[in-house]
C-alpha positions in Angstrom: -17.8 71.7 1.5 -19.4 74.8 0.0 -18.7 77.0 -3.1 -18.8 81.0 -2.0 -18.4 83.7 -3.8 -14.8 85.5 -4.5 -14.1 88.6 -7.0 -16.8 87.5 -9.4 -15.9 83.8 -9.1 -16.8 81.0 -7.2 -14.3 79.4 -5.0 -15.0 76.0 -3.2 -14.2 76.0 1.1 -14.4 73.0 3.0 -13.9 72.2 7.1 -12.6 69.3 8.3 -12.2 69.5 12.0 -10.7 72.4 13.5 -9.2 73.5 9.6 -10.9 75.6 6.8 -9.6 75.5 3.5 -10.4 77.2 0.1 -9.6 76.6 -3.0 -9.9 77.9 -6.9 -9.4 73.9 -9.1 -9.9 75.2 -11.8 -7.2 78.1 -11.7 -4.0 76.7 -11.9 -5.2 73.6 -9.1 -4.4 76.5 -6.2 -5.0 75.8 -3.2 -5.5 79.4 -1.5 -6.1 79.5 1.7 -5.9 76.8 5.2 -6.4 78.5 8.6 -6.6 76.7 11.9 -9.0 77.7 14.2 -7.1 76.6 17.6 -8.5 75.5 21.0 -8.7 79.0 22.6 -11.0 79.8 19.4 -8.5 82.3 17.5 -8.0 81.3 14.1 -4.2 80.9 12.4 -3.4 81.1 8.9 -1.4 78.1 8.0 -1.1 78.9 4.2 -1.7 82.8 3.7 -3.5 84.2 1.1 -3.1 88.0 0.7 -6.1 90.3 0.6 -6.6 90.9 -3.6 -8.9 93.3 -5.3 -9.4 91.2 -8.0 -8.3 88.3 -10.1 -6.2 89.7 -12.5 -2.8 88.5 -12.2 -4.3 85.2 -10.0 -1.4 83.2 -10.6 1.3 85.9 -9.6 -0.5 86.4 -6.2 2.1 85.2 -3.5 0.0 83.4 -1.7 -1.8 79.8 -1.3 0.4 76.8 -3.2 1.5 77.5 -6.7 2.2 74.1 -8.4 5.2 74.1 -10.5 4.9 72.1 -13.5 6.4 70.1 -15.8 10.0 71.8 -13.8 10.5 74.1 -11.1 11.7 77.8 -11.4 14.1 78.8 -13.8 15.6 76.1 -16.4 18.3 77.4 -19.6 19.3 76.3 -22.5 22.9 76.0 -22.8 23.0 79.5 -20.7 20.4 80.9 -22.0 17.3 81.2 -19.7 13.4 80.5 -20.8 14.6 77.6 -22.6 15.1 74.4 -22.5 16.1 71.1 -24.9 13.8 68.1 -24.9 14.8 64.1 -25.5 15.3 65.0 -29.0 17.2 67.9 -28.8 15.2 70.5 -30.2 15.3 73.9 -28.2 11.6 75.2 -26.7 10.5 77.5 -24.6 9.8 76.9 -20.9 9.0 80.0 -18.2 10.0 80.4 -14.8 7.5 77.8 -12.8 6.2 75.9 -15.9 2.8 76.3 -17.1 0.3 74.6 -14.3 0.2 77.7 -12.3 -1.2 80.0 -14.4 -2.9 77.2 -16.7 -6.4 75.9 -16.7 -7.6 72.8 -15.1 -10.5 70.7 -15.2 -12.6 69.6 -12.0 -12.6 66.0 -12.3 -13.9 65.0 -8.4 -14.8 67.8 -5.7 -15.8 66.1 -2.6 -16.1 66.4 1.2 -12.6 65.5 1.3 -11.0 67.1 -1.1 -10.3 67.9 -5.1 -8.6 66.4 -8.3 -8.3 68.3 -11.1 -6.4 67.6 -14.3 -4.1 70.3 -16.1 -5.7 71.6 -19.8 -3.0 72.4 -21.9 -3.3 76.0 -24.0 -1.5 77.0 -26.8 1.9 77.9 -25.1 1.7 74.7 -23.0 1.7 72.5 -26.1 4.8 74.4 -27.8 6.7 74.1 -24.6 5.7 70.8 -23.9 4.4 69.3 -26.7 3.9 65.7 -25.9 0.4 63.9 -25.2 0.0 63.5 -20.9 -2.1 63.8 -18.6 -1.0 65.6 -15.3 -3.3 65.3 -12.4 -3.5 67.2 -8.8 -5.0 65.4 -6.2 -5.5 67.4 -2.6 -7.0 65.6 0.3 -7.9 67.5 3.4 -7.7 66.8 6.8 -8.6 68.2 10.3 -4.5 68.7 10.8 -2.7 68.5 7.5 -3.3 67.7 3.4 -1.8 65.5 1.5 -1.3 66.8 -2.5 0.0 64.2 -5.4 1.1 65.2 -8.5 0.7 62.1 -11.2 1.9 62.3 -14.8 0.7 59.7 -17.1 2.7 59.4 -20.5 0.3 58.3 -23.0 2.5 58.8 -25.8 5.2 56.3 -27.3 8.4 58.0 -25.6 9.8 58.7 -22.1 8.6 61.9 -20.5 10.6 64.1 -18.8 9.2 66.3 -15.9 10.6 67.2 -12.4 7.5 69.2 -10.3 7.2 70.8 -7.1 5.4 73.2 -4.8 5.8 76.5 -4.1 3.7 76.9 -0.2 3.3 80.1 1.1 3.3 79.8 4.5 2.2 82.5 7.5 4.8 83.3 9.2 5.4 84.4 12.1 2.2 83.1 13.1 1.9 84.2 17.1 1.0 87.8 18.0 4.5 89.9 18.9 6.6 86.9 17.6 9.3 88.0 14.9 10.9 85.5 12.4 13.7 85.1 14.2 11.9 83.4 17.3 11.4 80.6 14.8 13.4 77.6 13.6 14.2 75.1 10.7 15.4 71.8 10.4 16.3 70.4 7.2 18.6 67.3 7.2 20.7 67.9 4.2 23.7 66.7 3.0 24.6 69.5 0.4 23.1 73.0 0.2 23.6 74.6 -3.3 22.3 77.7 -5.4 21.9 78.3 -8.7 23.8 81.0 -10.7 23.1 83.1 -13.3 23.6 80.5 -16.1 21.3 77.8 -14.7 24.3 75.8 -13.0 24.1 74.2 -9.6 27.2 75.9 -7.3 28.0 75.5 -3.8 25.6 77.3 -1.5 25.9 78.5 2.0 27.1 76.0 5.0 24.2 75.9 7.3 23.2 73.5 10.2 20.5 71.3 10.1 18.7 73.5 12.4 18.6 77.0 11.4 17.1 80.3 13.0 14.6 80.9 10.1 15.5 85.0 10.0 19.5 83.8 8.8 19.5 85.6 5.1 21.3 82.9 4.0 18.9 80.5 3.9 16.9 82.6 1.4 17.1 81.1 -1.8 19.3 77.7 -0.9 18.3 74.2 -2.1 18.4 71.8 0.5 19.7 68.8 -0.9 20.6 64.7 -0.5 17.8 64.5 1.9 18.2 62.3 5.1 14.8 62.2 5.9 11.9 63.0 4.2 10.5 65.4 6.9 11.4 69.0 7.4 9.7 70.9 10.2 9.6 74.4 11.4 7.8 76.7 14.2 8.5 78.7 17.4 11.0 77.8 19.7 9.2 76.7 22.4 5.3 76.6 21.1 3.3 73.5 20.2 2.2 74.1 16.3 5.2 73.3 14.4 4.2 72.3 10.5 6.1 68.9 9.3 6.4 69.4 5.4 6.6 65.3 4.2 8.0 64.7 0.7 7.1 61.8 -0.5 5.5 58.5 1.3 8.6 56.0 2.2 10.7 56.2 5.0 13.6 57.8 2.9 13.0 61.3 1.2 12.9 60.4 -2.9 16.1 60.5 -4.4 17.0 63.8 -5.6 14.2 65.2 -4.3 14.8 69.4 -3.0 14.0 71.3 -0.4 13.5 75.2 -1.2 13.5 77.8 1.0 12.8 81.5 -0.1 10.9 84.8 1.3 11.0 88.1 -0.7 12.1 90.3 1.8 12.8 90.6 5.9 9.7 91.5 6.9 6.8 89.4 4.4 4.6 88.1 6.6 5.2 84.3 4.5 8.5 81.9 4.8 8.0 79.5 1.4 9.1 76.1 2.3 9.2 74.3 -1.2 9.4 70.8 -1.8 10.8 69.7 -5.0 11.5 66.8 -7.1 14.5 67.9 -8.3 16.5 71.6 -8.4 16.2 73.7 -10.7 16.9 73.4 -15.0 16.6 69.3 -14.5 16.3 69.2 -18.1 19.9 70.2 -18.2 21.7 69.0 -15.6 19.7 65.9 -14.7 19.2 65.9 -11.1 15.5 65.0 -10.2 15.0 64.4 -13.6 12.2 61.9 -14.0 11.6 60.0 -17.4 7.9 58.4 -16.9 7.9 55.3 -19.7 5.6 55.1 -22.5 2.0 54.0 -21.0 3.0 54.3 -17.6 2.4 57.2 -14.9 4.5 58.7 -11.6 3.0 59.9 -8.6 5.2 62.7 -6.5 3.2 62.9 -3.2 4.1 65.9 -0.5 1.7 65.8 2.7 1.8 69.1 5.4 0.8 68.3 8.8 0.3 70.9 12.1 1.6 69.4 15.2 
């Protein structure tokens, strides 16, 4: 583990085996960068991170592993989006992705193995979600794979509602002369939807559970009603697949989500998001979690190389 220096700042890189990784804790808990140097000594980006001129804009970079809390992408208000209605009823405001990604965080443990770092609320934070917490990342490195666990603790007197995720950029393709569509994904789902343009779940594409990872229609489809908890992609093939784990039983948690997006044909990531729920749980209540007065909920995702 070493701090270096990055665009004026100081970001913190550890190796564990044959894996670097870098990260900025205090920026949004982001976990930038993991590259895998392999046995013929070339190095692979597992998690890309985009060359940047500077640090403006940090958490809009598409790159490294956003974390999306207290609810994932975009949530509405009776149609409306930007909004949604707490416990009580009362209407507040609530952007695309939350507020951890572009919040501040405090270091609490940096380590040979790893960071936690717990979420500082500012000033739009507490009008969006204006209840007393505390909401904890946890990342804990390995020589082939992390593990990251969210945990809310309510310390307030009424049930908390969140429903978190992540948003992993990951390199793709990732062998010289490959193309996307020499790669595959398999997601056992029971029920792929989307969501429309007033925050409702509809219907979404029929797929397979293995899917050539160039099909357009995957782009943007929540993988739902999880059979297992373990979705794994890479070339047809090729050793190096990545197993994307959500959660730590033997079944996937119960509506727990499976995202998969990429801005356009030729990006050089594929995101593979796992979620606790879809998207606007406030409203519709699927992956909704209420955490109980004094109590706390752990949502633990763990990415592995094979």
């Amino acid at each position: 583990m070493e701090k270096i220096p990055y665009l004026g700042e100081a970001v913190t890189r550890w190796r564990v085996g044959g894996s670097t990784f870098v990260a900025l804790p205090e920026r949004g808990a982001r976990l930038m960068n993991w590259n895998l140097t392999t046995g013929d000594g070339s190095v692979r980006d597992v998690i890309l991170w985009p060359e940047q001129k500077s640090l403006e804009g940090f958490h809009k970079v598409r790159g490294g592993n956003p974390i999306l809390f207290p609810f994932c992408a975009r949530t509405f208000d009776r149609g409306e989006i930007g909004f949604w209605r707490d416990p009580k009823g009362v209407r507040r405001p609530m952007p695309t992705h939350g507020y951890a990604r572009q919040g501040e965080f405090r270091a609490t443990r940096v380590d040979e193995g790893g960071f936690e770092a717990v979420f500082v609320p500012g000033a739009e934070a507490r009008e969006g979600y204006p209840f007393s917490y505390e909401f904890r990342v946890e990342y804990r490195f390995a020589a082939l794979g992390l593990t990251c666990k969210l945990t809310l603790e309510n310390l307030g007197a009424e049930p908390l509602p969140w429903s978190a995720g992540h948003h992993f950029y990951f390199a793709l393709p990732w062998s010289e002369g490959s193309r996307r569509g020499d790669y595959s994904i398999r997601i056992p789902a029971g029920r792929r939807l989307r969501q429309n343009a007033a925050g409702l779940l509809v219907d979404g594409p029929a797929l397979g559970v293995l899917e050539p990872m160039d099909n357009p229609a995957l782009v943007d489809t929540l993988h739902t009603d999880l059979r297992s908890p373990e979705v794994v992609f890479g070339e047809r093939g090729f050793p190096g697949d990545v197993a994307v784990r959500l959660g730590s039983d033997a079944s996937a948690p119960p509506g727990s989500t499976l995202v998969t997006w990429t801005q356009d044909a030729d990006s050089p990531f594929y995101c593979v998001e796992p979620w606790m729920g879809p998207p606007n749980a406030p409203e519709h209540g699927v992956g909704l979690h209420l955490v109980a007065p004094g109590a706390r909920e752990t949502f633990t995702v763990s990415v592995a190389v094979r």
